[in-house]
DSSP file (Angstrom, degrees, kcal/mol; ACC not computed):
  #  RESIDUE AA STRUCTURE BP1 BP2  ACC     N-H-->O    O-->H-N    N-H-->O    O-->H-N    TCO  KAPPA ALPHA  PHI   PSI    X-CA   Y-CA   Z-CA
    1    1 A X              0   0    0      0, 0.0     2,-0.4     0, 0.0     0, 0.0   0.000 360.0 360.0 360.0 142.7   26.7   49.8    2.7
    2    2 A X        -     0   0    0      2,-0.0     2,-0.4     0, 0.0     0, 0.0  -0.802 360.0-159.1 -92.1 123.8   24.5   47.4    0.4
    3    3 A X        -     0   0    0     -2,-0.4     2,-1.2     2,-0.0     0, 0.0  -0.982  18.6-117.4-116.6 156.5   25.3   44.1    1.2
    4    4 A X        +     0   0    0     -2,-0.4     2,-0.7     1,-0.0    -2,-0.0  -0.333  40.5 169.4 -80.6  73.3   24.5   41.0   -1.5
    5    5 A X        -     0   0    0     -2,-1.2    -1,-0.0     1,-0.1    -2,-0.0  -0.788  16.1-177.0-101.1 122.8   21.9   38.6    0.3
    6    6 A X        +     0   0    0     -2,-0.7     2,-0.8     1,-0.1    -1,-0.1   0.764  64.3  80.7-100.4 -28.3   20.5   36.1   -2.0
    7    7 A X  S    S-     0   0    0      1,-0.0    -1,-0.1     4,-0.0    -2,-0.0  -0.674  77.8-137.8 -67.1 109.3   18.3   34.7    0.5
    8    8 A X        -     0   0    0     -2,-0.8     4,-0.3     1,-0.1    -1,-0.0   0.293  15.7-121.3 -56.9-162.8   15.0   36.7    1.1
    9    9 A X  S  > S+     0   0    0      2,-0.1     4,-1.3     3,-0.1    -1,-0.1   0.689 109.6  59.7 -93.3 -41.1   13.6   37.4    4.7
   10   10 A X  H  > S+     0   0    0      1,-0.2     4,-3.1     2,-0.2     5,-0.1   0.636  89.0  65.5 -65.8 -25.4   10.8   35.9    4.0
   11   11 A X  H  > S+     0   0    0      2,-0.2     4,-1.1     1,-0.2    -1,-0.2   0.999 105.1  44.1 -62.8 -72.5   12.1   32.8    3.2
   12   12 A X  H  > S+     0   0    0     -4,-0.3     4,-1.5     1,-0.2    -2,-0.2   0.673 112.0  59.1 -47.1 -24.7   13.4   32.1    6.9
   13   13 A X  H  X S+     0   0    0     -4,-1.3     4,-2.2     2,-0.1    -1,-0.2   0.967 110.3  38.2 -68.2 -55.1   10.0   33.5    8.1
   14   14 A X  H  X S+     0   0    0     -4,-3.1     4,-0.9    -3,-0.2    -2,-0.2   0.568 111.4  52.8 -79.8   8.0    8.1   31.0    6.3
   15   15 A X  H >X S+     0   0    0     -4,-1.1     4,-1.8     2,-0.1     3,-1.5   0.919 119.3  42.1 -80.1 -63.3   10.2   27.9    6.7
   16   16 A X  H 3X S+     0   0    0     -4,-1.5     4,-1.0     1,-0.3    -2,-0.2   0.761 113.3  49.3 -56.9 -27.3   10.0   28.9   10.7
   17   17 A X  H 3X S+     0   0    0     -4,-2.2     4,-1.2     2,-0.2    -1,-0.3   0.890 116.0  46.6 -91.1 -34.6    6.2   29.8   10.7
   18   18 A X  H <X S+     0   0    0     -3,-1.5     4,-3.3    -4,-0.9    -2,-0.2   0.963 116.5  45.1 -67.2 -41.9    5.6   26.1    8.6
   19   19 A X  H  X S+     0   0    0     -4,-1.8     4,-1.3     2,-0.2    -2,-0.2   0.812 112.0  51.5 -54.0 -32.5    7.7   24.6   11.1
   20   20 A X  H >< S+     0   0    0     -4,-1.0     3,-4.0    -5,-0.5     4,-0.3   0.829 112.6  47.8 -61.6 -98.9    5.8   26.6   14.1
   21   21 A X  H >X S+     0   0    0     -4,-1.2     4,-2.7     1,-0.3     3,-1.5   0.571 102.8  62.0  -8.4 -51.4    2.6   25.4   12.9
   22   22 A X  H 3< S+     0   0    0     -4,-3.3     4,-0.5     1,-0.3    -1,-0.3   0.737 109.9  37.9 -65.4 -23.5    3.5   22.0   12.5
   23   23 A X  T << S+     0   0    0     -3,-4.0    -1,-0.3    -4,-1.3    -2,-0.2   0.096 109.5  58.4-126.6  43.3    4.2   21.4   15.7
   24   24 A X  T <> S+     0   0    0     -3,-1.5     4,-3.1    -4,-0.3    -2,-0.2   0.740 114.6  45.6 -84.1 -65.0    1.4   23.5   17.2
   25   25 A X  H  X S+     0   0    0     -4,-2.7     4,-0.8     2,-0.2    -2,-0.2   0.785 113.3  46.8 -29.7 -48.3   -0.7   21.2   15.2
   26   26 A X  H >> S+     0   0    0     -4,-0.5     3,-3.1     2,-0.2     4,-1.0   0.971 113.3  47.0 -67.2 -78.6    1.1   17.9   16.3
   27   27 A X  H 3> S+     0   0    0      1,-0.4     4,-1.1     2,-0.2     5,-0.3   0.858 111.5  51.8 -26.7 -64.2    1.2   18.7   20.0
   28   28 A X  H 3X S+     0   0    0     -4,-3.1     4,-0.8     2,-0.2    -1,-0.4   0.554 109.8  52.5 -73.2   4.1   -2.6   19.7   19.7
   29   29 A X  H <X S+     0   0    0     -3,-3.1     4,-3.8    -4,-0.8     5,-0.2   0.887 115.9  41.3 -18.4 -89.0   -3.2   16.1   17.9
   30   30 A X  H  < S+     0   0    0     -4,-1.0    -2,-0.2     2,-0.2    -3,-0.1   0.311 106.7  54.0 -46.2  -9.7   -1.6   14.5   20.5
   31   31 A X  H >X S+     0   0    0     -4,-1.1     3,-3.1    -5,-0.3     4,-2.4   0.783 116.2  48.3-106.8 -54.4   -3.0   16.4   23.7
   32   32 A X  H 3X S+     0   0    0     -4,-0.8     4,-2.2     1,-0.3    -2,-0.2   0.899 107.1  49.7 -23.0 -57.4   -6.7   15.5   22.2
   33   33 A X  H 3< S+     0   0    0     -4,-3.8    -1,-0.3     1,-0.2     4,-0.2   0.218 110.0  54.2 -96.1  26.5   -6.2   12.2   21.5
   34   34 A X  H <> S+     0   0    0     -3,-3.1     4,-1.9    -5,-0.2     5,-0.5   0.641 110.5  44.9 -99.7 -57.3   -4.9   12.0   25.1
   35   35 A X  H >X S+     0   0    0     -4,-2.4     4,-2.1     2,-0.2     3,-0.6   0.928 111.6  52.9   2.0 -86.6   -7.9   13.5   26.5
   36   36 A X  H >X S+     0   0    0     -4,-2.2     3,-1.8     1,-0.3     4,-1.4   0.906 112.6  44.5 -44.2 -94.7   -9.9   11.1   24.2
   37   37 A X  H 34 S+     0   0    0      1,-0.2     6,-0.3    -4,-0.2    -1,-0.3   0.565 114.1  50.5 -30.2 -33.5   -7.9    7.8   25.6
   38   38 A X  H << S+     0   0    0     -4,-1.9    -1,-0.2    -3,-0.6    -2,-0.2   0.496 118.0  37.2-112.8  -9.3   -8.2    9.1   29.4
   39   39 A X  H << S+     0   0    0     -4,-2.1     2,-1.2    -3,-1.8    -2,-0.2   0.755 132.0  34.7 -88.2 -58.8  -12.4    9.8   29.2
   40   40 A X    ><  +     0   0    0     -4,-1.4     3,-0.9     1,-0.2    -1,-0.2  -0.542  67.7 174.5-109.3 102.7  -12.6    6.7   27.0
   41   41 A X  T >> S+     0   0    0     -2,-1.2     3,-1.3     1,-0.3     4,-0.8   0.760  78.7  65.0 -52.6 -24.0  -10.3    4.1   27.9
   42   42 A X  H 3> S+     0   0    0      1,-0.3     4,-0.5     2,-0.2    -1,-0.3  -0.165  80.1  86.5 -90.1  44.3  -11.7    1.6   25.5
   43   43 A X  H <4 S+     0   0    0     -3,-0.9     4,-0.4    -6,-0.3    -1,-0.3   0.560  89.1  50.2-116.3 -10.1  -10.4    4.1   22.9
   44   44 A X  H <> S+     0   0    0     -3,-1.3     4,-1.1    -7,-0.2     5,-0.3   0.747 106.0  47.2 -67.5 -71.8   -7.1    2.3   23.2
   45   45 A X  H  X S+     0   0    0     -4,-0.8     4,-4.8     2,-0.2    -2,-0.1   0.971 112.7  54.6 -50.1 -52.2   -8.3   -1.4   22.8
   46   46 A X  H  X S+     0   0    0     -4,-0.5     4,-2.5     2,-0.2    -1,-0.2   0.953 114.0  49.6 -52.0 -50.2  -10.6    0.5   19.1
   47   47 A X  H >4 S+     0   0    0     -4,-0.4     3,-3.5     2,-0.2    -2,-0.2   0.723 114.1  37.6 -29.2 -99.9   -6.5    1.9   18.0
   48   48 A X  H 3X S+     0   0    0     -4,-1.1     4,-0.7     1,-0.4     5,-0.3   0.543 119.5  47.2 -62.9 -41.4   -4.8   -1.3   18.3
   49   49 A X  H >X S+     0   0    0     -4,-4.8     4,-2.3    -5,-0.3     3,-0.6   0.855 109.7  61.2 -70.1 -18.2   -8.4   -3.6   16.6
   50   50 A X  H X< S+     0   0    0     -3,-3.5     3,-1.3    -4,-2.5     4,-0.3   0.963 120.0  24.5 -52.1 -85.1   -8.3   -0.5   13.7
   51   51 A X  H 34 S+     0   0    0      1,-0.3    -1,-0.2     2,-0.2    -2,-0.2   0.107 114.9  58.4 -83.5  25.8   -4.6   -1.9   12.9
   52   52 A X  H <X S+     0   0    0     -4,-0.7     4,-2.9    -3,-0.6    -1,-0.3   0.644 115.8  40.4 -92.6 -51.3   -4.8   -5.0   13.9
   53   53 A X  T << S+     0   0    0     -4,-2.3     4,-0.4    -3,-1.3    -2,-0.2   0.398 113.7  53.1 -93.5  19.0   -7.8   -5.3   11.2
   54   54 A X  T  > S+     0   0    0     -4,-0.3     4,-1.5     3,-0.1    -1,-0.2   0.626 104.0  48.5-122.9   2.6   -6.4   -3.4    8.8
   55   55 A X  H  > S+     0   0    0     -5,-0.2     4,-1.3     2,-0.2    -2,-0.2   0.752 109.2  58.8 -96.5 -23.5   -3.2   -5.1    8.4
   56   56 A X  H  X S+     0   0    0     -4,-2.9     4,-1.0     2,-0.2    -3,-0.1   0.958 108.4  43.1  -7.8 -82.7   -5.2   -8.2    8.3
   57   57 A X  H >4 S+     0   0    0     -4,-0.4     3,-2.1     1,-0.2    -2,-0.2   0.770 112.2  57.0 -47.8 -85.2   -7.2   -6.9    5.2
   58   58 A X  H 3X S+     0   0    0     -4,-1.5     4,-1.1     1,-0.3    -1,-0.2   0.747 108.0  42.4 -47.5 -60.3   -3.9   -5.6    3.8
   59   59 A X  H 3< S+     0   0    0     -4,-1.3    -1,-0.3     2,-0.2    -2,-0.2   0.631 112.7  62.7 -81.7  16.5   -2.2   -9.1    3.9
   60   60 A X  T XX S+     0   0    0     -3,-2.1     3,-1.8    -4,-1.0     4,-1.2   0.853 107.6  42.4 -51.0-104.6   -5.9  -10.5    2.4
   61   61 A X  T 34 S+     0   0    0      1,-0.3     4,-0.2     2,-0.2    -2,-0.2   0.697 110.0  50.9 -12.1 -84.7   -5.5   -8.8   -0.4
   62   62 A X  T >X S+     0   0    0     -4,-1.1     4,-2.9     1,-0.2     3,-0.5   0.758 116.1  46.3 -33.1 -42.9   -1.7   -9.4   -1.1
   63   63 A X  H X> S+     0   0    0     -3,-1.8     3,-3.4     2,-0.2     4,-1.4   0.983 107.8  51.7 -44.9 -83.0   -2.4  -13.3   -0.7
   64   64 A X  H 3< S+     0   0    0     -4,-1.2     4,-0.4     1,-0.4    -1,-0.2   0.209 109.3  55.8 -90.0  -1.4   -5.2  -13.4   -2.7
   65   65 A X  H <> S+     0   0    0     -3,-0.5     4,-1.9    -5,-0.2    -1,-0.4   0.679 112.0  41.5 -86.2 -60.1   -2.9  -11.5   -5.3
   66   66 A X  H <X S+     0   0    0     -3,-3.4     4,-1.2    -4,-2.9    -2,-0.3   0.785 106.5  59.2 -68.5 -27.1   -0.5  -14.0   -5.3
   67   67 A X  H >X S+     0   0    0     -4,-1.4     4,-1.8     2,-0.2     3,-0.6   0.925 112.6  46.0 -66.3 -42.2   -2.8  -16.9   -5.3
   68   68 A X  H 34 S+     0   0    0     -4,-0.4     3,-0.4     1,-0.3    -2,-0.2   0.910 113.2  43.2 -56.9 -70.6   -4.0  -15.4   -8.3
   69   69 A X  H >X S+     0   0    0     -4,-1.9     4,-1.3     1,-0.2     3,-0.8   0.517 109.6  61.8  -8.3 -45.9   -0.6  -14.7   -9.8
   70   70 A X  H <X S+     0   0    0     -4,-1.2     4,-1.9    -3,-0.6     2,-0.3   0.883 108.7  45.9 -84.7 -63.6    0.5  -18.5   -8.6
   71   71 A X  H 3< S+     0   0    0     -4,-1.8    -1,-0.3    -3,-0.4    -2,-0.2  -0.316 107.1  52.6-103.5  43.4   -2.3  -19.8  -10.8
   72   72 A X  H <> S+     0   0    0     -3,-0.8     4,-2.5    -2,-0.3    -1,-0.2   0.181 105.8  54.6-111.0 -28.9   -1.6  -17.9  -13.8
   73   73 A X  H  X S+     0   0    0     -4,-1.3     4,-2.3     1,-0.2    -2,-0.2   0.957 112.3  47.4 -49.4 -52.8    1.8  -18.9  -13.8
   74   74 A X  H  X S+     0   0    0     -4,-1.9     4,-0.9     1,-0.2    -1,-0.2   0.715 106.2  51.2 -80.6  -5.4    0.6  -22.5  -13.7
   75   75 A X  H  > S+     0   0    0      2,-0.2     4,-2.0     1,-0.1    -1,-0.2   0.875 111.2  49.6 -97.7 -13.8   -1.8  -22.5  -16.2
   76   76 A X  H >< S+     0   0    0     -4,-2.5     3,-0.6     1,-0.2    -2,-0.2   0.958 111.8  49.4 -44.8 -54.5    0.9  -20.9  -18.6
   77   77 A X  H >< S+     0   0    0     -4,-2.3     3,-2.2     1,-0.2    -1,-0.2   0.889 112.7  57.6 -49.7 -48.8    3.6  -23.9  -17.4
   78   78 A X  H 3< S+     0   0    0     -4,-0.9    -1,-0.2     1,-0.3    -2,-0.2   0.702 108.4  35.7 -89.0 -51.5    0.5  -26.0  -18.3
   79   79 A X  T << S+     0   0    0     -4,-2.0     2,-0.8    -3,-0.6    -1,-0.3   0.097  96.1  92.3 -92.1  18.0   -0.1  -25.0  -21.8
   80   80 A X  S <  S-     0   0    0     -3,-2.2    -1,-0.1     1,-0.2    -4,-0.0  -0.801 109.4 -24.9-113.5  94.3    3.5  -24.7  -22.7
   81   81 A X  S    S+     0   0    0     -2,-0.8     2,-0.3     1,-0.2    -1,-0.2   0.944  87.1 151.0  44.3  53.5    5.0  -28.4  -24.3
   82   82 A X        -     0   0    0     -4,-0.1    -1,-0.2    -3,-0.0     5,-0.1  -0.995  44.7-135.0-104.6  98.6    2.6  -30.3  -22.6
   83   83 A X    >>  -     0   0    0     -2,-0.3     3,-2.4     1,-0.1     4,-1.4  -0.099  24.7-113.6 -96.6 154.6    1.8  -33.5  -24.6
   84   84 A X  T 34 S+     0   0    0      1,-0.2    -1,-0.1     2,-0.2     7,-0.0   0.795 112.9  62.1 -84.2  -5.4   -2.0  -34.2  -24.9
   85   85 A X  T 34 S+     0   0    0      1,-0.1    -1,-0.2     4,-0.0    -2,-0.0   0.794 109.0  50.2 -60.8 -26.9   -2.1  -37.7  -22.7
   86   86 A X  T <4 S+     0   0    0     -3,-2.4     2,-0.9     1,-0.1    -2,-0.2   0.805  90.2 102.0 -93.0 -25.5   -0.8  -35.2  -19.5
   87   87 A X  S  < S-     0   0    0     -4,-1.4    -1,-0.1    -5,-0.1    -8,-0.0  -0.638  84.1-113.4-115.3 158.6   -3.0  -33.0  -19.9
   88   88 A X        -     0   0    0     -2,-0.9    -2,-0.0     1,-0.1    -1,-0.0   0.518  35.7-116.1 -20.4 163.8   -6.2  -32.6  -17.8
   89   89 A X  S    S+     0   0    0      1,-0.1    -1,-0.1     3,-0.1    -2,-0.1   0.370 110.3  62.5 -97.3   2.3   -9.5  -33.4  -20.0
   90   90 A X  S    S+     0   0    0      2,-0.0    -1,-0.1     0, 0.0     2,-0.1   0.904  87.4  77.3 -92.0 -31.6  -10.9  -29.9  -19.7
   91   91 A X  S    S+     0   0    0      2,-0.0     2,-0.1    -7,-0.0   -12,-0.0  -0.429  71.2 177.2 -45.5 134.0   -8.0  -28.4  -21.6
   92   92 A X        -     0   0    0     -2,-0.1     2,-0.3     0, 0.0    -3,-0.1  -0.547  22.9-158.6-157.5 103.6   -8.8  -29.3  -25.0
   93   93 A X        +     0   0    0     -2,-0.1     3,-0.1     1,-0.1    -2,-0.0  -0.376  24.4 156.2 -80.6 122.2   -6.9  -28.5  -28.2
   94   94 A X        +     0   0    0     -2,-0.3     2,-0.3     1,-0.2    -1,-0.1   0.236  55.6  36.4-144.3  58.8   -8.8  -28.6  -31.0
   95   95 A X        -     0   0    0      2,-0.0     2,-0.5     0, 0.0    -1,-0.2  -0.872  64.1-146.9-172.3 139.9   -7.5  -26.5  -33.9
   96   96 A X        -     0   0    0     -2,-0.3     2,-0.3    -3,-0.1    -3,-0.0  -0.987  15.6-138.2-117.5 119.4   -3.7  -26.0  -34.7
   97   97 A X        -     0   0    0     -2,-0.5     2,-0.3     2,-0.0    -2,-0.0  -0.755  15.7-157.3-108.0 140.6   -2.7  -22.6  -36.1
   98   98 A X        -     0   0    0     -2,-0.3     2,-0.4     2,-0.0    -2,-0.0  -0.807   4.5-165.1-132.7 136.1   -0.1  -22.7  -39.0
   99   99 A X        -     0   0    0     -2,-0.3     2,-0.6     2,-0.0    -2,-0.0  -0.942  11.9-161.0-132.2 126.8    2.3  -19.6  -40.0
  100  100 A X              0   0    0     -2,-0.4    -2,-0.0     1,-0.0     0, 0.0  -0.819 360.0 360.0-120.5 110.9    3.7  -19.9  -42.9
  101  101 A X              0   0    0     -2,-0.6    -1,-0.0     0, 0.0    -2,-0.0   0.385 360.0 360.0 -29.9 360.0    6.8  -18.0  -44.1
């Protein structure tokens, strides 16, 4: 008797065989870089200064993003109905633009 399977075979082989793999791969990651950490101990201390200095840069960056951001906001505030005794002497209006209806 024929029965209706809408699922191949192959499908369940190659979900199991990516799944195999992945954690033949992981495992063999992990057993290296155990290895690697118990010849060279200082291979531990290299990890943690990798992400120690690259979450550093990363919150660099982001600052230096905002600072940026932070002072485009203000020089918008700056130039927005700002009467010309307050503002600074480098700011300097000197043409008025006219739209006429």
């Amino acid at each position: 008797m024929y029965y209706n399977n809408n699922f191949p075979e192959s499908f369940f082989k190659k979900g199991h065989s990516n799944l195999t793999w992945g954690t033949v791969l992981l495992g063999s990651v992990l057993f290296f870089l155990a290895i690697f950490i118990f010849v060279y101990p200082a291979l531990i201390a290299y990890l943690i200064a990798t992400i120690i200095l690259f979450a550093g840069l990363f919150a660099l960056v982001i600052g230096w993003k905002l600072w940026k951001f932070r002072n485009a906001i203000i020089k918008l505030d700056s130039l927005e109905g700002e009467h010309s005794y307050n503002r600074a002497s480098g700011t300097v209006r000197s043409h008025f633009t006219y739209i006429r209806w």
